[in-house]
C-alpha positions in Angstrom: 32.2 -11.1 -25.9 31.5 -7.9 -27.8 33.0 -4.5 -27.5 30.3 -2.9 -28.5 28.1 -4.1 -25.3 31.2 -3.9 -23.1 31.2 0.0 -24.4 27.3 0.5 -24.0 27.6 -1.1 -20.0 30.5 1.3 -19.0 28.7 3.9 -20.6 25.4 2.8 -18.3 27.5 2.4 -15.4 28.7 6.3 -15.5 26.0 7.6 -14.5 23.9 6.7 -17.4 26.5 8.8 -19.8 24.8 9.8 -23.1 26.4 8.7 -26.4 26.5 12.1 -27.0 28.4 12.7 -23.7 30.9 10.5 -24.7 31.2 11.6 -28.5 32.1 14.8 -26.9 34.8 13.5 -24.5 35.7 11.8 -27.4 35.6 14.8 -30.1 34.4 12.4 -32.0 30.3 12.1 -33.5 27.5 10.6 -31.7 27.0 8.3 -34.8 30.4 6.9 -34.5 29.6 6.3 -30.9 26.5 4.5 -32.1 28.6 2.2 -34.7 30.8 0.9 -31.8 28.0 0.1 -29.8 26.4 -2.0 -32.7 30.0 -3.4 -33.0 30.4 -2.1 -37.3 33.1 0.0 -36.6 35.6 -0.3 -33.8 38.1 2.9 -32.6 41.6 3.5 -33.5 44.0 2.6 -30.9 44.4 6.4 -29.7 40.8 6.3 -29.1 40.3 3.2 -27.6 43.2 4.2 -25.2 40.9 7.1 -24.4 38.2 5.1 -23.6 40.1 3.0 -21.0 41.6 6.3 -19.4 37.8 7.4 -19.1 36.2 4.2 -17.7 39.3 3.5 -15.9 39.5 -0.3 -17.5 42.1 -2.0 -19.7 42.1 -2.9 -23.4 41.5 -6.3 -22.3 38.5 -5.5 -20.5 37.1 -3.4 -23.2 38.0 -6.1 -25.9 38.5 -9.5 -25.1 36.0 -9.6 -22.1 32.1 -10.1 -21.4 31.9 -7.5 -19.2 28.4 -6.9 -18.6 27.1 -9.6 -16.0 23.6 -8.1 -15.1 20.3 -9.1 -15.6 16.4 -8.9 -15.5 16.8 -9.3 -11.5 19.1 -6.4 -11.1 18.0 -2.9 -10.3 18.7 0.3 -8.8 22.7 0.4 -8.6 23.3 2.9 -6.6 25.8 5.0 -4.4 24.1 4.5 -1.1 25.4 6.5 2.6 23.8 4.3 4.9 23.4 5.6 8.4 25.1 4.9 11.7 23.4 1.4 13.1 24.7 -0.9 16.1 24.5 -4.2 15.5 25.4 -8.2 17.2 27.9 -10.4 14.9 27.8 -14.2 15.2 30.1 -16.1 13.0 29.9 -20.0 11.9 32.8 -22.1 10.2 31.5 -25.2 8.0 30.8 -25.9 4.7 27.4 -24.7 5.1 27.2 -21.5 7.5 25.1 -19.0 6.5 21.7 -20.4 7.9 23.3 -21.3 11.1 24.8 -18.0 11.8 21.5 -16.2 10.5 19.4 -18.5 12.5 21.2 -17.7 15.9 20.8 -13.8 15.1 17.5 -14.0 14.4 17.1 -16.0 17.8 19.0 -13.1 19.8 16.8 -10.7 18.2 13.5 -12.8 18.5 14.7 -13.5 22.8 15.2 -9.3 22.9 11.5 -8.3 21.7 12.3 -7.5 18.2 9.5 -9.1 16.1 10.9 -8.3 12.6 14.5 -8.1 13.0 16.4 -6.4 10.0 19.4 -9.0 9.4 22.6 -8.6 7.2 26.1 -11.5 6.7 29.0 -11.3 5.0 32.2 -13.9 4.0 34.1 -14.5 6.8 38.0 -14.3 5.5 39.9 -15.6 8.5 40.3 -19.2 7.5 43.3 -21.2 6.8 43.9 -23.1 3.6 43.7 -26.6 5.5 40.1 -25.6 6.6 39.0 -24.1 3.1 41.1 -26.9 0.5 41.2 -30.1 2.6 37.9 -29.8 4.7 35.8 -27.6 1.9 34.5 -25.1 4.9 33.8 -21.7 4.8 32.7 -18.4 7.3 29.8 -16.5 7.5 29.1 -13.9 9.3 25.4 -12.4 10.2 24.5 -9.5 12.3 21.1 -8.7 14.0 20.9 -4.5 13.6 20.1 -3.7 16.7 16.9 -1.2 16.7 17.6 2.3 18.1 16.6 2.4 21.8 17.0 -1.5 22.7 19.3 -2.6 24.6 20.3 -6.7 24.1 20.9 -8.4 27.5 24.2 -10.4 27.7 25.4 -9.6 24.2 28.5 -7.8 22.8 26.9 -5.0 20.7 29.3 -3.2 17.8 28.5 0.8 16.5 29.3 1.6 12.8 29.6 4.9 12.1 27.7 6.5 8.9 29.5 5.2 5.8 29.7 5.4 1.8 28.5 2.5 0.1 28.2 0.8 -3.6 24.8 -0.7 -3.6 22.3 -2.8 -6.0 18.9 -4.7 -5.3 18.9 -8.4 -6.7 14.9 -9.8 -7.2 14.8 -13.3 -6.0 18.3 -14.1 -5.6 17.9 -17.4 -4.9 16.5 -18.7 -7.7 20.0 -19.0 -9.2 22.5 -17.9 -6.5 25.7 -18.9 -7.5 25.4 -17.0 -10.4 23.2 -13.6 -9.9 24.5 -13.1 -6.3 28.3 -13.3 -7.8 27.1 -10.9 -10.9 25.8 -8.6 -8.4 29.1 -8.5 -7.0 30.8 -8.1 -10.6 28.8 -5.4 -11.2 29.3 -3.6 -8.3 32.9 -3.7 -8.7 32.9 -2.3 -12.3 30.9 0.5 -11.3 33.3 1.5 -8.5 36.1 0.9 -11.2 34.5 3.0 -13.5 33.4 6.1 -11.2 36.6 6.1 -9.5 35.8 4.7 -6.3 38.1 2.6 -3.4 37.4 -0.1 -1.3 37.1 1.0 2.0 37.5 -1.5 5.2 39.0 0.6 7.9 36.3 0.5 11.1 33.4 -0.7 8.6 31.9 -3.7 7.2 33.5 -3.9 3.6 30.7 -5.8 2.2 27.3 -7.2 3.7 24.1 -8.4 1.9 20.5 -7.9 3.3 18.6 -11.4 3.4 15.0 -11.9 2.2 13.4 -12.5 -0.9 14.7 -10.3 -2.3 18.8 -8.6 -1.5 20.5 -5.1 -1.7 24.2 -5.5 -2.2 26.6 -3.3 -0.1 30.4 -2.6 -0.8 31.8 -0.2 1.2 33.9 2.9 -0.9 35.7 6.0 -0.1 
């Protein structure tokens, strides 16, 4: 853990704040910005409380964790709006749902004429703790997005209205999922921490990921 890296990611994460953007906020000099960052000097405690009122983090985060999860694969964090789609959910319950539930999408959109259906999933939550601690299952939920001007036969189809969203792209996520999909996450979070934004779940997917070789990331925000 260093505080200087945790400082220089917070930094990067306001919308690529300059040193001397912060030195300012700070009234204090860009070189003394610079000397945190390198971690040879570290702020008094009326300054460092500063610093957690500006990024909107605690002294704990800013000094005892490793904050900064991204890496080579990450790119383009972003505030996204992402336009009104409709779309058709199918949710699976095992310990291994996700390419069930994206293989049956991509069957309703492959039976409807869409030859290169745009997919998204997310964690399904509603499970109880017998099905998740004695059986080691988990939901997933995937969604064909339906393309403007077909109509699916025989299938339930949802509307989302347009909606604010964190987003980042992730090269080749699987190559090591269980870590750079769950940094992607991490990130995500911090950045909505640290520009002031709220989860937002009311008549919206919260989160969904787009599948592929490579993913964008999407947390819904006010």
């Amino acid at each position: 853990m260093s505080f200087g890296n945790n400082l220089q990611y917070l930094r990067q994460l306001s919308g690529n704040m300059t040193q001397e953007d912060l030195a300012e906020k700070l009234n204090v000099s860009r070189q003394t910005i610079s000397k945190w960052e390198m971690d040879t000097a570290n702020p008094e405690m009326d300054k460092a409380l500063e610093l957690c009122k500006i990024f909107n983090c605690s002294l704990d985060n800013l000094f005892r964790d490793e904050m900064d999860k991204r890496n080579d694969a990450y790119s383009n964090l972003r505030i996204e709006t992402v336009p009104g789609f409709k779309y058709v959910e199918y949710t699976v319950v095992s310990k291994e749902p996700e390419s069930d539930a994206i293989g049956k999408v991509n069957g309703y959109a492959k039976a409807n004429g869409d030859k290169s259906p745009k997919v998204i999933g997310w964690d399904f939550p509603n499970l109880s703790q017998e099905q998740i601690n004695v059986f080691n299952m988990h939901g997933y939920t995937a969604a064909w997005v339906v393309p403007e001007g077909l109509t699916p036969e025989g299938l339930t189809v949802k509307e989302q209205p347009a909606h604010k969203y964190a987003a980042i792209h992730i090269e080749h996520p699987f190559d090591n999922p269980f870590v750079t999909i769950p940094g992607a996450y991490k990130t995500l979070n911090d950045f909505m921490r640290t520009n002031g934004l709220t989860y937002s779940e009311d008549g919206v997917i919260p989160c969904y990921e787009t599948d592929g070789e490579s993913m964008d990331v999407y947390i819904a925000c006010k």
